[in-house]
C-alpha positions in Angstrom: -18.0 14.6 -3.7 -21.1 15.2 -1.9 -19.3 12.9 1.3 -15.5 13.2 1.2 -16.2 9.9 3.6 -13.1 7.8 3.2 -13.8 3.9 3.3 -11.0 2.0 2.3 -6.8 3.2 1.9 -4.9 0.9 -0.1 -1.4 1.0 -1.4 -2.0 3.4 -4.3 -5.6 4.4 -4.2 -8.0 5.6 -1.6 -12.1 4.8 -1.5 -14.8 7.1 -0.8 -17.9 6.5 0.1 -20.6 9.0 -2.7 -24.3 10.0 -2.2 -26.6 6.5 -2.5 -24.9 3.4 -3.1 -21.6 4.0 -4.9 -17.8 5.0 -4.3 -15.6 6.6 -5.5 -11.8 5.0 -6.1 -9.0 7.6 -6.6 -5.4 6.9 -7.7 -3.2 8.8 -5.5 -0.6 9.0 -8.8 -1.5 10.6 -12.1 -3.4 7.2 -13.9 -5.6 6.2 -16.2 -8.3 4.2 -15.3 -9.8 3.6 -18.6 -8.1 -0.4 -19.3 -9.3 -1.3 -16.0 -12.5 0.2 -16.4 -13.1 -1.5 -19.7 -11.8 -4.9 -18.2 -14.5 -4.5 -15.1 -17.3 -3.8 -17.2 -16.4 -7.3 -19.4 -16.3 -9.1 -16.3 -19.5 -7.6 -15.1 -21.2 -8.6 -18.5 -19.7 -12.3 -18.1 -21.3 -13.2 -15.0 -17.8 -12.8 -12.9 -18.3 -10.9 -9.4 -16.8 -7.7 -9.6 -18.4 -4.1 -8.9 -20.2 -2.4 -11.5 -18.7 0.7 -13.6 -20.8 3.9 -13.2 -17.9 6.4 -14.3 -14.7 5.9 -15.5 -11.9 9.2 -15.8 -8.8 10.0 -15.4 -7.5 8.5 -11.7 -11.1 8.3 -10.9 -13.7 5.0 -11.1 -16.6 5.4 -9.6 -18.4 1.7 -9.0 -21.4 0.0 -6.9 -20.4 0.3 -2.9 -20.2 -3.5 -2.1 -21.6 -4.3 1.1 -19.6 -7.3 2.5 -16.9 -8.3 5.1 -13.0 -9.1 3.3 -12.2 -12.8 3.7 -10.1 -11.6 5.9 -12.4 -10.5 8.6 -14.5 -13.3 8.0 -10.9 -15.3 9.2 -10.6 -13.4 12.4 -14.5 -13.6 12.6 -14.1 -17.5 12.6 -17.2 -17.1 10.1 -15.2 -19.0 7.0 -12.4 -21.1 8.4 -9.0 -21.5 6.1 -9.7 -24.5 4.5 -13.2 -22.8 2.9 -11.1 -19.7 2.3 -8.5 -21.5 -0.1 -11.3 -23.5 -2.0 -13.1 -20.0 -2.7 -9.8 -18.6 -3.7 -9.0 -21.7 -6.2 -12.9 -21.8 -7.2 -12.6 -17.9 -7.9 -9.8 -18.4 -10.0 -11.6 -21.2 -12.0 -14.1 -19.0 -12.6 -11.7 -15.9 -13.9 -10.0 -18.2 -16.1 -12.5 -19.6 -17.8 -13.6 -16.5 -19.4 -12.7 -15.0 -22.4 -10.1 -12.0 -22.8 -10.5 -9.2 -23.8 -8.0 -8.6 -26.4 -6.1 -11.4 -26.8 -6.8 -14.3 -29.2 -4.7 -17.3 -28.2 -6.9 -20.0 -26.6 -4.0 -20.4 -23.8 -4.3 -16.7 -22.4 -6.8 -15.8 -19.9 -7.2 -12.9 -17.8 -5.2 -12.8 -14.4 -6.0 -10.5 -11.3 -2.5 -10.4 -10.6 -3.6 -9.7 -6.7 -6.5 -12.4 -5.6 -5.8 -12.6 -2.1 -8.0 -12.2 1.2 -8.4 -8.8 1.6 -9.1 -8.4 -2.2 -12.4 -10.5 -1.8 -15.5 -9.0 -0.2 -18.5 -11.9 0.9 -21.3 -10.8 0.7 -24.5 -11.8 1.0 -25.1 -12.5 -2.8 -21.6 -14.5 -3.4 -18.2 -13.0 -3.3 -16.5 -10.1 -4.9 -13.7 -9.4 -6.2 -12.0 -5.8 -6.3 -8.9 -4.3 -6.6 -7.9 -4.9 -10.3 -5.4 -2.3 -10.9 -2.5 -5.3 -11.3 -4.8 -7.4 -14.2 -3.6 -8.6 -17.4 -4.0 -11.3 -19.5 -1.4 -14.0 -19.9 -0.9 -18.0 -18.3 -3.5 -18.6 -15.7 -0.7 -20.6 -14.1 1.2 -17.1 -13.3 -2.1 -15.5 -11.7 -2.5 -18.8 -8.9 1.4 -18.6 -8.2 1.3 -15.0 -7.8 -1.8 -15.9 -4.9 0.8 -18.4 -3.7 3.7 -15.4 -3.7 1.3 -12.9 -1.4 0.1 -15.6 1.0 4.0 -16.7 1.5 4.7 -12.6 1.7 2.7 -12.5 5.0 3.6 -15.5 5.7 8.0 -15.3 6.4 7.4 -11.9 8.1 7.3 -13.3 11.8 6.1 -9.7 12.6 2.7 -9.5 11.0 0.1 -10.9 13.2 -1.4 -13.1 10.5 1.7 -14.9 9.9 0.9 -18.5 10.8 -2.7 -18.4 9.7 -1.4 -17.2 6.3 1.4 -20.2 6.1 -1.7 -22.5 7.0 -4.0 -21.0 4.3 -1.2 -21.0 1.7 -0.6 -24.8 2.4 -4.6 -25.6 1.7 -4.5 -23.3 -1.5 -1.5 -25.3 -2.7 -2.8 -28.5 -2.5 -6.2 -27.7 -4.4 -4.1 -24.3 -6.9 -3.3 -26.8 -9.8 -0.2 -26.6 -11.3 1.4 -23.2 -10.3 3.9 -23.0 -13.0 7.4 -21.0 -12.6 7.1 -19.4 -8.7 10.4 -17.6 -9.6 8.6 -15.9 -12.5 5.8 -14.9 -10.2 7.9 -13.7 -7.6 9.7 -11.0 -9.7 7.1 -9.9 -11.1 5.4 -9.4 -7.5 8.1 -7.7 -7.2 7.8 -5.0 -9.6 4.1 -4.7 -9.0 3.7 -5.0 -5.3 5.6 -3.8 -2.1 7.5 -7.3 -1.9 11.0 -6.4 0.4 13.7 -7.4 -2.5 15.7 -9.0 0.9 12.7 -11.6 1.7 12.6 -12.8 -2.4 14.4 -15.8 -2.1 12.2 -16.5 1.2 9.1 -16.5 -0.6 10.3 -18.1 -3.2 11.6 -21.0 -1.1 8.7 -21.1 1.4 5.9 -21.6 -1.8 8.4 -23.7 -3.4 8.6 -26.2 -0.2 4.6 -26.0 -0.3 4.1 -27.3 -3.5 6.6 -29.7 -3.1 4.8 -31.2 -0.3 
């Protein structure tokens, strides 16, 4: 790497910023990069907003640097308010799930992010972005919206993160325009295999998203 520049640290990967306009994204832990590289680059050829593929090997993807604020900043910016911010994320998914899979051939499945929450969107000035697909699948679109519903209500019970009460709001405005969010306890064991969910707050977040929905 010609500038050993790191932008971004994230639970399992780190970014660096390369010569011109591209990063590189390393796993930390031996990985292979190759599925979500070939799901990228069929987003990327659908329309959907995600960075472009230069390189894919081993642990290492090397894509377009986006240059954008995460929702977010744009939050703490007062630049895109919370009710905005929950439209983009439903409208985001919309978009996602209308698209073909890549391998699978029944007309329910779709492909899921698996992790489409604020600081996984980048705005830019073209449209948003979405990054960070290292969780994506394919399966019920109704698991990838209750699995947005999961992280929000993560930050949201932890009284300690700073963030708490505007993530309890946003979850509430994401609810009400989500769609059907089909089994939260489903989505919430699975967040917490795939994501650093405390196993003593599961019944929280279950509860808290669960209350949401019900209104």
């Amino acid at each position: 790497m010609a500038d050993t520049t790191v932008l971004a640290a994230g639970r399992t990967a780190d970014v660096y910023a390369l010569d011109g306009d591209l990063v590189l994204r390393r796993y930390r832990a031996d990985w292979d990069v190759r599925a979500e590289a070939e799901l990228m680059r069929h987003l990327h050829a659908q329309g959907f907003p995600v960075p472009r593929v230069h390189r894919a090997e081993g642990r290492d993807l090397v894509l377009d640097r986006v240059a954008g604020v995460t929702l977010v900043e744009a939050f703490r910016a007062g630049s895109v308010d919370l009710d905005a911010g929950a439209r983009l994320l439903v409208d985001l998914h919309r978009r996602l799930h209308a698209l073909p899979p890549v391998r699978a051939t029944d007309p329910t499945v779709r492909i899921l992010h698996l992790d489409l929450h604020p600081e996984n969107v980048l705005l830019t000035p073209a449209g948003p972005v979405v990054i960070d697909w290292t969780n994506a699948t394919e399966g019920a679109p109704e698991l990838d919206r209750a699995m947005t519903a999961v992280i929000l209500a993560e930050q949201a019970v932890d009284p300690s993160r700073p963030l708490a009460a505007a993530a309890h709001a946003l979850l509430v405005a994401y609810a009400a325009q989500a769609g059907s969010l089909g089994s939260v306890a489903a989505a919430v064991r699975l967040r917490a295999t795939l994501g650093p969910l405390d196993a003593g707050r599961l019944s929280e977040v279950a509860a808290l998203v669960e209350s949401v929905v019900a209104g």
